[in-house]
C-alpha positions in Angstrom: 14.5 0.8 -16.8 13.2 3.6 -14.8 10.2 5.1 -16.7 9.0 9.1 -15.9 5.2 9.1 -15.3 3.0 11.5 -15.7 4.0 13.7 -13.1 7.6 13.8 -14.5 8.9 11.1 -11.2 10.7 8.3 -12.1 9.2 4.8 -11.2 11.6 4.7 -8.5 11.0 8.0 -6.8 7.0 7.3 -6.6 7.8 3.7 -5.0 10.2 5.2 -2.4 7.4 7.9 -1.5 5.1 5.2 -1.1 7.4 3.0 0.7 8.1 6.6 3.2 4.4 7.0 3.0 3.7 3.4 4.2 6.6 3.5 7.0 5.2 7.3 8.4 1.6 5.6 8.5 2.8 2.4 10.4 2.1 -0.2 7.9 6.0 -0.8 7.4 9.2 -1.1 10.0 12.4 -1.1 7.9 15.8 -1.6 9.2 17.7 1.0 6.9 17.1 3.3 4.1 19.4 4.5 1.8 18.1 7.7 0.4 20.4 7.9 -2.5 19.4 4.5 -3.7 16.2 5.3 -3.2 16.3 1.9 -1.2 14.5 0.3 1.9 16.0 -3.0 3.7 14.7 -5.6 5.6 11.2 -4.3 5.2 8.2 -6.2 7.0 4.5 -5.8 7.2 3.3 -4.5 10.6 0.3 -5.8 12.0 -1.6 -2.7 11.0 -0.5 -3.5 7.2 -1.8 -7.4 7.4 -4.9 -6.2 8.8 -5.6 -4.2 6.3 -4.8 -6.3 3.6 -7.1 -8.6 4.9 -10.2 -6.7 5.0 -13.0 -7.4 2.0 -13.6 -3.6 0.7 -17.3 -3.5 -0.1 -16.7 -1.1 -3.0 -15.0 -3.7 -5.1 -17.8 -6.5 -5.2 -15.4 -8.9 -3.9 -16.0 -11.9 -1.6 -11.9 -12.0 -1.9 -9.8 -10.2 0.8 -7.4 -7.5 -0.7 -4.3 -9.1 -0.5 -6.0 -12.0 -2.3 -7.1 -8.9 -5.2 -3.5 -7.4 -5.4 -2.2 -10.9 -5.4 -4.0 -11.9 -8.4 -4.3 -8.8 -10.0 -0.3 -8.5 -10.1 -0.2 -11.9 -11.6 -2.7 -11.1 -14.2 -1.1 -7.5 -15.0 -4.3 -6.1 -14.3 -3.4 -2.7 -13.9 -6.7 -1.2 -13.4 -7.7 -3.7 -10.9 -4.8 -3.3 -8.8 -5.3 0.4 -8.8 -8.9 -0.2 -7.6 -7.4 -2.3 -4.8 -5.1 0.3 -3.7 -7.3 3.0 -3.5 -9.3 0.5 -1.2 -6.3 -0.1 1.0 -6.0 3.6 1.3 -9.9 4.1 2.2 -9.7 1.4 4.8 -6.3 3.0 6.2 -7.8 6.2 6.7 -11.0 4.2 8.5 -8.8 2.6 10.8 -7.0 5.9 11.8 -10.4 7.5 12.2 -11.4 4.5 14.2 -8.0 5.3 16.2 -8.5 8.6 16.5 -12.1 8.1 18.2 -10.6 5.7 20.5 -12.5 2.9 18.8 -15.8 3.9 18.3 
């Protein structure tokens, strides 16, 4: 079932923005996309992506990394919590392309 949030986009147009989104940043490489589809294939995690996931974000009181958070989370259905987790992965994204941008300082 494809739900229409908010927004009026279906749940598979926001995940194949976000699946874009993640590919244009460099957290993604995908062998093909099928735009029609709205479908990515053979997708895998950059190193970029895998650091991130494995930083502890201070603003969620964790000792847990944030792949651990969105791991559980997901299992538990903890929508809120995995929205808190994703906004973290998006803060410490943007850190590391400052940090990029500065040329590491």
């Amino acid at each position: 079932m494809d739900c229409e949030s908010e927004s009026g986009h279906t749940d598979a147009e926001i995940q194949f923005h976000a699946m874009h989104w993640l590919a244009n940043e460099g957290y993604i490489r995908y062998e093909s996309c099928a735009v029609s589809e709205k479908l990515f294939l053979e997708v895998v995690l950059t190193e970029k992506a895998l650091g991130a996931l494995n930083s502890i974000p201070a603003d969620l009181g964790s000792t847990e990394s944030l792949g651990e958070i969105i791991a559980t989370s997901v299992k538990e259905g903890a929508t809120e919590k995995i929205t808190d987790a994703v906004k973290s992965f998006i803060a410490v994204s943007a850190g590391y392309i400052r940090y990029k941008l500065t040329g590491g300082s």
